[in-house]
C-alpha positions as CSV (number, residue, x, y, z in Angstrom):
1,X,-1.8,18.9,-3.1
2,X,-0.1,18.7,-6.2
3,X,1.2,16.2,-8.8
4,X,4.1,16.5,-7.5
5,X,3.1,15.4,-4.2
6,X,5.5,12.6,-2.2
7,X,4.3,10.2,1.1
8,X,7.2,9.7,3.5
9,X,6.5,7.1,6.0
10,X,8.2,5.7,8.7
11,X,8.4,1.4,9.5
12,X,8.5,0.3,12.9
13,X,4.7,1.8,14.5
14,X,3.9,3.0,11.4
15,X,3.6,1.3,8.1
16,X,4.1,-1.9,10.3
17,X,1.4,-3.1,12.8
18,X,1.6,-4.9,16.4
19,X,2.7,-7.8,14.4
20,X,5.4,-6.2,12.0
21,X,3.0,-6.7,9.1
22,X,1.7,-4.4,6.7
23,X,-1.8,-4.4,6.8
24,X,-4.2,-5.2,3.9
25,X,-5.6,-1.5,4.5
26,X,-2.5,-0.1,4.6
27,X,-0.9,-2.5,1.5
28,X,-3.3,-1.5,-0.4
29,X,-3.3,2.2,0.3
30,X,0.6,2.4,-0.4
31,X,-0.2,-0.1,-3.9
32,X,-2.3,3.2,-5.1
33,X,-0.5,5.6,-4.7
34,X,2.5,3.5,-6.6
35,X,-0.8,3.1,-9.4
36,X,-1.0,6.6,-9.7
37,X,2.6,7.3,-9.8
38,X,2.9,9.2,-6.8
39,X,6.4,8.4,-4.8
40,X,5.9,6.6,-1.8
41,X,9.5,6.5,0.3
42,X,10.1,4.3,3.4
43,X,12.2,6.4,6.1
44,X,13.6,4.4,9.0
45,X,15.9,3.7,11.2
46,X,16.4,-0.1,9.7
47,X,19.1,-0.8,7.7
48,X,18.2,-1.9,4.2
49,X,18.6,-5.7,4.4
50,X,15.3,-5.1,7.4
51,X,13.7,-3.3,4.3
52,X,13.7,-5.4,1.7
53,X,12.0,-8.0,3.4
54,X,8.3,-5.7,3.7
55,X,9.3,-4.7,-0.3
56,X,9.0,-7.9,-1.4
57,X,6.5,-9.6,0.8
58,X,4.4,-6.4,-0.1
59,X,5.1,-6.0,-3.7
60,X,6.2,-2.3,-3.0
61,X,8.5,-0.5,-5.3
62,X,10.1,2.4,-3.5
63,X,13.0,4.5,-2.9
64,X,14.1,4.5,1.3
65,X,15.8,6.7,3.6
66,X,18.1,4.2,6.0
67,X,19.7,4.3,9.1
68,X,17.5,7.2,10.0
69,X,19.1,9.4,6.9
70,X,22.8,8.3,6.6
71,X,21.9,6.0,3.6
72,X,19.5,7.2,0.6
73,X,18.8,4.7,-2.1
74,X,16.7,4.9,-5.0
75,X,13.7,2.0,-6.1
76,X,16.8,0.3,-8.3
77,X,18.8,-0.1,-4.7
78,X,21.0,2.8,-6.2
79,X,22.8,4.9,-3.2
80,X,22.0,8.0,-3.7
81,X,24.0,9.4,-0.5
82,X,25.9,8.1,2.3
83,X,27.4,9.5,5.0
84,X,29.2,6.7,7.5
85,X,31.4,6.3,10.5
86,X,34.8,5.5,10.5
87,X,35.1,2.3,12.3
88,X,37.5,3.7,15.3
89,X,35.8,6.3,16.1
90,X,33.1,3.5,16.6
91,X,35.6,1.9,18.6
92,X,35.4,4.7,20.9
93,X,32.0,5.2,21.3
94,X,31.7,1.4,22.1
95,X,34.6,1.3,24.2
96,X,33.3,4.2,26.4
97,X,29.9,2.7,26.5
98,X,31.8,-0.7,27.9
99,X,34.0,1.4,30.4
100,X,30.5,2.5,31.3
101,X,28.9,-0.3,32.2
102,X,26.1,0.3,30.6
103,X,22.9,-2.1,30.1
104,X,22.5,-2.5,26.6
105,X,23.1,-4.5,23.1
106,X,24.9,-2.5,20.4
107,X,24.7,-3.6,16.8
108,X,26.9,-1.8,13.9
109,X,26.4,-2.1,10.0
110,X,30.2,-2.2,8.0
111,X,29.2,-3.0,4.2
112,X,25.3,-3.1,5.9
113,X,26.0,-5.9,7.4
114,X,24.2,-6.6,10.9
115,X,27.0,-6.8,13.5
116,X,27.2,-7.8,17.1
117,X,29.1,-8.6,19.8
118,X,27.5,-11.9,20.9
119,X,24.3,-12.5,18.2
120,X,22.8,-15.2,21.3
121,X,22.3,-11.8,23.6
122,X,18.6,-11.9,24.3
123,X,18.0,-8.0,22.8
124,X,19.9,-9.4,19.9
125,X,17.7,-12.7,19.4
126,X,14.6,-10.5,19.4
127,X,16.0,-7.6,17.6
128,X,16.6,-10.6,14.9
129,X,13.1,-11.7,15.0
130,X,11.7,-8.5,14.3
131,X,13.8,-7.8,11.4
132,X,13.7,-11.3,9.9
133,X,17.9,-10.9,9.2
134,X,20.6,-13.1,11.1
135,X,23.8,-11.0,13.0
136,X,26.7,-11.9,12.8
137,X,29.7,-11.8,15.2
138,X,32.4,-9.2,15.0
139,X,35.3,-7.8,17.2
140,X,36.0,-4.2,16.9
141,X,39.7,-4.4,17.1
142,X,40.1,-6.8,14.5
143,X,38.5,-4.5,12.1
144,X,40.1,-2.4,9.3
145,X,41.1,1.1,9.2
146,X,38.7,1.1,6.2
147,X,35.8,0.0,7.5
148,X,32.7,2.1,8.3
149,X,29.1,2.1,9.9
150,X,26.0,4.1,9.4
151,X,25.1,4.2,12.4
152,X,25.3,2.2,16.4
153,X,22.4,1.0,17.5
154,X,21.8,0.3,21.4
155,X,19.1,-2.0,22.4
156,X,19.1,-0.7,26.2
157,X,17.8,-2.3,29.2
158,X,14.2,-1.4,30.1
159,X,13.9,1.9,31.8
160,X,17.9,3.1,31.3
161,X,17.8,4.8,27.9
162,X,17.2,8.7,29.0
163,X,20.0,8.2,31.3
164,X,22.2,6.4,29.0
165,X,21.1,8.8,26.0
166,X,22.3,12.0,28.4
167,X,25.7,10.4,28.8
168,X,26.7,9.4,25.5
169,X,25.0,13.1,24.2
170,X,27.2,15.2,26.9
171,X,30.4,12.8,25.9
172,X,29.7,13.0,22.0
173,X,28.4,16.1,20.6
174,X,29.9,15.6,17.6
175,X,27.1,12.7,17.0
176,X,23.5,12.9,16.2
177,X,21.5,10.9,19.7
178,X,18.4,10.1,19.0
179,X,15.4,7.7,20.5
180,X,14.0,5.8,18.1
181,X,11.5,3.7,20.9
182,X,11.6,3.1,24.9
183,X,14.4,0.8,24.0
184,X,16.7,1.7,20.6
185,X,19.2,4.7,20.7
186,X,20.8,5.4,17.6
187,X,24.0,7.3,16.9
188,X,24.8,8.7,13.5
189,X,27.0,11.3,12.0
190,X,26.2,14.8,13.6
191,X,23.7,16.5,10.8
192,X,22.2,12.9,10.0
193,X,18.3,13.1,11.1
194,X,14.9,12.1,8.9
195,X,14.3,15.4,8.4
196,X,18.1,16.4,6.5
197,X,17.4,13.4,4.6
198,X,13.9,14.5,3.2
199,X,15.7,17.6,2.3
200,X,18.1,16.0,0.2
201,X,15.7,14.1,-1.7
202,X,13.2,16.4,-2.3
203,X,15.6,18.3,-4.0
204,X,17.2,15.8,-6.0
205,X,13.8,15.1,-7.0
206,X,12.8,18.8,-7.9
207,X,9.6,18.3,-5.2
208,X,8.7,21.4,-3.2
209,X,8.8,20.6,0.5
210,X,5.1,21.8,1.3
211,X,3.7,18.9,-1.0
212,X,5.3,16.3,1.5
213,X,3.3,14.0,3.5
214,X,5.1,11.9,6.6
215,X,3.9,10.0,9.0
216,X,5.9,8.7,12.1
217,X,5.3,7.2,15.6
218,X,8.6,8.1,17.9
219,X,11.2,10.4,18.5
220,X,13.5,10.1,15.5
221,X,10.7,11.2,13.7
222,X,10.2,14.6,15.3
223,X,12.5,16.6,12.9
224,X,10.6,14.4,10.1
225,X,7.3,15.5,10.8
226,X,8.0,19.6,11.3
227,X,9.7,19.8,8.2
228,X,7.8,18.3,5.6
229,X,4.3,20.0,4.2
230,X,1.8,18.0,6.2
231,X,3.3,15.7,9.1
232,X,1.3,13.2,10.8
233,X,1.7,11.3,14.1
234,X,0.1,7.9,14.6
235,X,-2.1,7.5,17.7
236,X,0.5,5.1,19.2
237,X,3.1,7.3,19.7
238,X,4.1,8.9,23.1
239,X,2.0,11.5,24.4
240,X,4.5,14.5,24.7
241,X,5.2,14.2,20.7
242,X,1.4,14.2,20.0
243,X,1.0,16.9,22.0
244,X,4.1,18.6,19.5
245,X,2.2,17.3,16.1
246,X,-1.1,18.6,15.4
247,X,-1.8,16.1,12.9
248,X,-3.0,13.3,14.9
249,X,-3.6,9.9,13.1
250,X,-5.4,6.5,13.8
251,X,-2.9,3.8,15.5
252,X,-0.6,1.4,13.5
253,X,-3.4,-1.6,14.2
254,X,-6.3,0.4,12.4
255,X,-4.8,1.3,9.3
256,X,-4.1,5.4,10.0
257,X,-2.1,5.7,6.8
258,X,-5.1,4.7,4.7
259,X,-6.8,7.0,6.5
260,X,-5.2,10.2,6.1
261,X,-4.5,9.4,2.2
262,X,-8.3,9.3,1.7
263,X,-9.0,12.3,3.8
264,X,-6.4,13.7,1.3
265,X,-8.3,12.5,-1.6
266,X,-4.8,10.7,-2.6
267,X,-6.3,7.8,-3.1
């Protein structure tokens, strides 16, 4: 490693734990690194209002990847990149989805705001209570012209999202399709993935991609975890990824950030 070395880490079965806490291991593992003025970037699939939240409660200070790469900002909250959705062609990705029938809560962000079609949908009232933010309502046709999303999230029903996944991937190819659990599918702009993302920042930042460190739990962390220098998979995730990741770490519930960055002699 050098001192140029940066830790990428994902949220949601990562940094977080069973509970969607940080930690005490793991807080203080991140609050050396910051000591030591080595970068430590968030990358997830939240949105940043379900970021700031674990910043604050956690004391971090921290640049983040959102919406799984379509929105880079800086530890001032500075956007540093963007690439959104038009709202129609939203519109007809939802609109199919509803032609469709298909089992599942879908949530857009225009000016990152949180918004659903009915914020009392079960998926929805649990999705909330993870995140510790409150939806609101919106109808899609009533929308501007103007307006724009990062990405759609689906909350699916439990056991549908391979099948709806393959449908919306052979209808939109245009679009990035990703898993980011057993129940989230996220849509972004084609070219949008964790692993483009790093790219971009590393290079803003002059950091040379084999001193990157990631860690990640689930699917839309795959690309995330190839690229960068040294990727690690937490002992939660599914078994086909770990069996993809050599790097294999301790679960989210027994601090396997903390333990890598020691192994690394990072902190």
């Amino acid at each position: 490693m050098t001192n140029k070395t940066i830790v990428f880490s994902d949220v949601d079965g990562t940094l977080l734990n069973s509970n969607h806490k940080v930690s005490k291991g793991t807080r203080e593992a991140i609050l050396k690194l910051q000591e030591q003025g080595i970068p430590f970037v968030i990358v997830t699939g939240r949105g940043p209002t379900g970021v700031y939240p674990i910043l604050e409660d956690n004391d971090f200070n921290c640049a983040m990847i959102t919406y799984s790469g379509s929105l880079i900002l800086d530890e001032n909250r500075n956007v540093l990149y963007e690439k959104k959705i038009p709202i129609r062609k939203i519109e007809e990705i939802i609109s199919f989805i509803e032609e469709e029938k298909m089992p599942l809560a879908w949530c857009i962000y225009p000016d990152e705001v949180w918004s659903v079609k009915d914020k009392m949908d079960p998926r929805i009232v649990n999705e909330a209570r993870v995140l510790q933010i409150e939806p609101q309502e919106v109808e899609l046709s009533k929308m501007s012209d103007e307006q724009t999303s990062s990405k759609i999230l689906c909350i699916c029903a439990p056991g549908t999202i391979n099948d709806i996944e393959a449908k919306l991937k052979e209808k939109f190819t245009d679009y990035t399709i990703i898993k980011s659990s057993d129940a989230l599918l996220e849509i972004m702009s084609k070219g949008i993935d964790k692993a483009a993302a790093i790219d971009r920042l590393c290079e803003m930042w002059k950091i040379p991609i084999e001193d990157t460190i990631a860690f990640g739990d689930n699917y839309n962390d795959f690309s995330m975890l190839r690229e960068v220098g040294h990727g690690y998979i937490m002992e939660n995730a599914p078994e086909d990824m770990k069996a993809e990741i050599k790097n294999v770490t301790k679960d989210n519930d027994h601090d396997g950030i903390p333990v890598v960055l020691k192994e690394l002699k990072l902190i």
